[in-house]
Steps between C-alpha positions, in 0.01 A plus 500: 500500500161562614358493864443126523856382376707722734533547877239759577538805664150740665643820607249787617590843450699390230472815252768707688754548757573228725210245301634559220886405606376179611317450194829528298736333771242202494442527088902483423536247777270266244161545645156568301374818680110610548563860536181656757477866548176722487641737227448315185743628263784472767384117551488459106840656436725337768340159370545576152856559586562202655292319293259397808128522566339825620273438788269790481340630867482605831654255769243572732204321286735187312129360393484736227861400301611182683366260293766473239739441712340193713522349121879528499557191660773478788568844642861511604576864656216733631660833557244746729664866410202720422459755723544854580623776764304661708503756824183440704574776779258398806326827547334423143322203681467402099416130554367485137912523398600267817294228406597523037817515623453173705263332232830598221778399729396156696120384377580547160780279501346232742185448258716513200758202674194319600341516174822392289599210770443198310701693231772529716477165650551309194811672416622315789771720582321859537591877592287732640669805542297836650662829424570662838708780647707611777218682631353188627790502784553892502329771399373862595208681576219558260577116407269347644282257236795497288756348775191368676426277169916404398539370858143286472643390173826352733260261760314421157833368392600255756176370524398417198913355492386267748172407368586455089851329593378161478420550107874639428311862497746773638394829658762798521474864531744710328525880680673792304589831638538774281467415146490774237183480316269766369335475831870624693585754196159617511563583897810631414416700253248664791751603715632873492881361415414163275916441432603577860183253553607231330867508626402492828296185430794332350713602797309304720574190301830363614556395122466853426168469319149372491358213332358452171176247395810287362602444800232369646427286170795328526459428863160347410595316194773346738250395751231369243821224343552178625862674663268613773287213581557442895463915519147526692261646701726806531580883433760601279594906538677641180597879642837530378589472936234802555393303787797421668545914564493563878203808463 
C-alpha cells in the first residue's frame, strides 16, 4: 500500500515517544504514515517499521522536506507532536529559548497546517490534531515558554476549529500529563531517590500510574476515525485523573 492508495497520516516528532505512538495507533488503524522528526535514523526506522514514509527535518523550516508530501494527494490526519521540555526560569531573561520554544510549539505548526491545507481539504473529512499538555491549564514556575506555548496552542485550536469547519477540517488538542518517556526517566533518574521518585509520580495518578505514548496513540487514532467526526474545536486531557487532584 503506498502513500497515495491509503488514508494518509503526517505526524511530527514521529521518531519517539508520544510521535511515535501516534504513528503506530494511526499505522494499525489503516493509515499511510509520513513519519517527520529531525533525527534521521529515528524517522527512517519507525517508518520502516510501519512500512510508511520518513519525512526527514526540522518542523520549524517544512520548505526543506515538505515537498513529498504535498504529492501524496489528500492528507487525512495531521498530527503536530514535535516538541520538547523546557524550564525557562525568568531571571535568565534568555529570550533566545522563549522565542525556539514558541517558533517549535505554535509557528511551526501554523505554517506547516497552512502549507498542507489544500491537502487536508480534499480529504474532505480532516484531523488536525496538535500535541499539547496539561501545562497549558496548570503548570509551575520556571515554565514559562513551555506552558506559555501549550496554552497558545489551545486559542490556536478553537480558532482555526471555527475557521477550517466549513471544509469538514477538525481541530482538537489532545493534553497528557505525565507520560513516561525517556524525557520523565531521564528526570527521574536525576533525582537523589529515582524508585521512591517514580512511585510518588504514580501515586498522584488516581489509576495508580502514569501514562504511556500508547495511551495517547490510541486516544489520537480514536479522534483521527470517522467514530469521532462531530468531536471539534476542543481539548481532550489524558492524565489518568491527575487533574482532578484538589493541590
Amino acid at each position: 500500500m503506498n502513500a497515495k492508495q491509503a488514508r494518509a497520516a503526517l505526524v511530527t516528532g514521529a521518531g519517539r515517544g508520544i510521535g511515535e505512538a501516534c504513528a503506530r495507533a494511526l499505522s494499525a488503524a489503516g493509515h499511510h504514515v509520513w513519519v517527520n522528526d529531525i533525527d534521521e535514523p529515528e524517522a527512517l526506522r519507525v517508518a520502516r517499521e510501519l512500512g510508511g514514509t520518513p519525512a526527514v527535518g526540522d518542523v520549524t523550516t517544512p520548505s526543506d522536506w515538505i515537498a513529498p508530501v504535498l504529492d501524496c494527494g489528500p492528507l487525512h490526519v495531521l498530527v503536530h507532536s514535535a516538541g520538547y521540555d523546557l524550564e525557562t526560569p525568568l531571571a535568565d531573561g534568555d529570550v533566545d529559548a522563549f522565542d525556539r520554544m514558541l517558533r517549535l510549539q505554535m509557528s511551526a505548526p501554523f505554517e506547516l497546517t497552512s502549507r498542507l491545507l489544500p491537502l487536508l481539504t480534499k480529504a474532505r473529512g480532516a484531523a488536525v490534531i496538535f500535541i499539547s499538555s496539561v501545562q497549558g491549564e496548570q503548570t509551575y514556575p520556571h515554565m514559562a515558554a513551555y506552558a506559555g506555548a501549550k496554552a497558545g496552542q489551545l486559542g490556536m485550536v478553537k480558532s482555526l476549529a471555527l475557521e477550517l469547519g466549513a471544509a469538514k477540517i477538525r481541530v482538537l488538542a489532545v493534553s497528557p500529563g505525565y507520560i513516561d518517556s525517556r524525557l520523565m526517566e531521564a528526570w527521574i533518574q536525576s533525582t537523589p531517590n529515582p524508585a521512591e521518585t517514580r512511585a510518588h509520580a504514580d501515586a498522584l495518578h488516581p489509576l495508580g500510574r502514569i501514562g504511556t505514548p500508547a495511551d495517547v496513540g490510541a486516544l489520537v487514532a480514536f479522534l483521527a476515525s470517522p467514530a469521532a467526526e462531530f468531536i471539534n474545536g476542543t481539548n481532550i486531557v489524558i492524565d489518568g485523573g491527575l487533574s482532578a487532584r484538589y493541590p
